[in-house]
N, C-alpha and C positions, 0 to 999 in steps of 0.2 A: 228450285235451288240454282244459285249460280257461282261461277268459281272464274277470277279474272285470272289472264293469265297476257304477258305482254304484248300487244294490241290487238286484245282479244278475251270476248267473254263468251264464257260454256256455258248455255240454260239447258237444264233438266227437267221437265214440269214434273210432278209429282201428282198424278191423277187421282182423283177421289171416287175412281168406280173400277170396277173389276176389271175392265178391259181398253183399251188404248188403241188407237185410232192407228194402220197400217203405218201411214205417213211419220205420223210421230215414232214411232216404234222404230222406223228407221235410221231419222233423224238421230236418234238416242244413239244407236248403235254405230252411225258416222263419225258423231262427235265422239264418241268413247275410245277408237283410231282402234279398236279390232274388226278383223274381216267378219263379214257376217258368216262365214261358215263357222269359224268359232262360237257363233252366237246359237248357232243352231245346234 
């Protein structure tokens, strides 16, 4: 999934197996502009 926003585009990947890669996982959570303590 992606979502443009002015000069700048947000990718989501949307994984097709139970579990996501740490990296990614963070990634997600960078781009989404909450602290990862909220995440947890």
């Amino acid at each position: 999934m992606q979502k443009q926003i002015p000069g700048s585009t947000i990718t989501v990947p949307v994984p097709d197996h139970k579990e996501i890669k740490v990296g990614t996982l963070m990634s997600i959570i960078r781009q989404s502009g909450i602290h990862r303590s909220e995440f947890e």
